[in-house]
N, C-alpha and C positions, 0 to 999 in steps of 0.2 A: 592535503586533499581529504573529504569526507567520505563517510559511509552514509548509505540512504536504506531506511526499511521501510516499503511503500507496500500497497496494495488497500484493496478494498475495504470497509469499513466494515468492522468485524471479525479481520482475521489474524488479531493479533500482534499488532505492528508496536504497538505502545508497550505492553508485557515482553515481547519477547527484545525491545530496542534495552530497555531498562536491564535485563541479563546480561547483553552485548555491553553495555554501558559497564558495567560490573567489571566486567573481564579486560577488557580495551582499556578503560580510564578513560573514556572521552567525554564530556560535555554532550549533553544530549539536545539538542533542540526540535521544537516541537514545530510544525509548520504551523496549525491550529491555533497554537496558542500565540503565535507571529502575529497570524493575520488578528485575532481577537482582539490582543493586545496595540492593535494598530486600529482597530476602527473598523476594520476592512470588511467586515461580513454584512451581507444586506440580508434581509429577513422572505422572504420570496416563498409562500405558501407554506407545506413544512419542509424546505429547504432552507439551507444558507448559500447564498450566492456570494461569490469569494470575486475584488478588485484583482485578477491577477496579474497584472502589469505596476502597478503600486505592487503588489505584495514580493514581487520577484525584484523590484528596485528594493525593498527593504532588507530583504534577505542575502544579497548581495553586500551590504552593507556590513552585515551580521556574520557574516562567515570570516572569519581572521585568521581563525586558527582551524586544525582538523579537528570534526566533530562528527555525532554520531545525530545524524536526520532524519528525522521522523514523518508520516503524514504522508495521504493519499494525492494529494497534491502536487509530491515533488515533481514530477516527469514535464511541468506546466511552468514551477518556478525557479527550477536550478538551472543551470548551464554545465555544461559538458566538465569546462577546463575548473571545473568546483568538486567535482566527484572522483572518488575511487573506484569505486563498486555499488552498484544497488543492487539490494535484494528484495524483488518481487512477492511478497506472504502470495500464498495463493490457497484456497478452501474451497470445500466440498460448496454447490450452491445450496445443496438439501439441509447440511448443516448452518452454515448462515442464513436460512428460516427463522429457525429455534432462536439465533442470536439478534436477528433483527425485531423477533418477535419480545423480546425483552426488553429488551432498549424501545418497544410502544413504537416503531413506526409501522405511519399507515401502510395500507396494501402495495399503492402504487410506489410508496419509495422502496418499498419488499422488493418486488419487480425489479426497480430501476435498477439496485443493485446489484441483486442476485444474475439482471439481465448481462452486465457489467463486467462481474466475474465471470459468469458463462465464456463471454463475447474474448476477457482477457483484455478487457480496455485500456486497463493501467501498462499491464505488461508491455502492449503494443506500443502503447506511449513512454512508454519508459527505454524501450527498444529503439525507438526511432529516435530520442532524445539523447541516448549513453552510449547504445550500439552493442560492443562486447562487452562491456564492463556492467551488463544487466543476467542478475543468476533468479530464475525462476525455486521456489521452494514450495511444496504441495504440504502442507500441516496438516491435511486432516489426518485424525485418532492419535496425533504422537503430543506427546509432552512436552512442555516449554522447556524441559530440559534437553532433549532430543533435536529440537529445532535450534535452542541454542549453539547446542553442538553443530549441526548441520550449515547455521548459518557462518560460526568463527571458522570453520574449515574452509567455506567458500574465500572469506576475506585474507583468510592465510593461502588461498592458491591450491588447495587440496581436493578440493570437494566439485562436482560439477553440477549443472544444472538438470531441474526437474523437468520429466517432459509433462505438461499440464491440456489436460484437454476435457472441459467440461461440458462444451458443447456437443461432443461424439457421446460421451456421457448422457447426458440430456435427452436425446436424439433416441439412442436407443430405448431408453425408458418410454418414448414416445410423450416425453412431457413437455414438449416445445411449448402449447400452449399454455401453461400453469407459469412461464417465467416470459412470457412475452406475449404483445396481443398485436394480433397480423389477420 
């Protein structure tokens, strides 16, 4: 059975998988680069539109041994009886601004994602997909090493889940509008 480090683009899933990788000895596979290296992504404004029914039959394929899986996608392409544990990254939206703002996307994919994390899309998805065996983790201000730690303890049964809520966050600030248009 696999471990999964998903969440929103941006918060660290790739850096902190590659730590866990370190420590575990697992084979790290990448969804992203699954579906690239398949074909799979279609070009769709400044999106990537992702086959996911091809990409969850190839993945399926790819899983043999226990591995450590990567990519905001997973909650879409795994199945249940494939996973150990996911861990949900979860970050401030204010701070994935700054990191979206680097990576040069436009405003509206700022939004989409920021809306995303707000909303807890992956989580929810990942929740509905794994059930208990999904551990939310909140990064913001700590150290890849900090998270690391936080995350190996979850996988070893020690550690328990973050309670994340960025929406009450949001809300209070009175910034609903700056992350979503209603």
């Amino acid at each position: 059975m696999s471990i999964v480090i998903t969440g929103s683009p941006g918060v660290g899933k790739h850096t902190v998988a590659k730590e866990i990788s370190k420590y575990l000895g697992l084979p790290t596979m990448d969804i992203n680069s699954i579906a690239k290296e398949a074909g799979l992504f279609e070009k769709n404004d400044d999106t990537n539109d992702v086959d996911i029914s091809d990409l969850k039959k190839i993945i399926k394929e790819k899983i043999s041994t226990p591995s450590l899986i990567v990519g905001h996608l997973a909650p879409y392409v795994l199945s249940p009886d494939q996973i150990k544990k996911v861990i949900v990254l979860r970050r401030d939206p204010y701070d994935l601004i700054s990191v979206y703002k680097k990576r040069q996307y436009t405003e509206e994919k700022i939004r989409e994602n920021t809306g995303s994390e707000i909303l807890g899309i992956i989580a929810h998805d990942a929740i509905n997909q794994f059930g208990t065996r999904v551990f939310q983790v909140d990064v913001t201000g700590k150290s890849i090493m900090e998270v690391t730690k936080k995350v190996l303890s979850i996988i070893n049964g020690d550690e328990t889940n973050d309670e994340v809520d960025w929406l009450d966050l949001v809300t209070k600030r009175n910034d609903l509008k700056k992350f979503f248009t209603y």
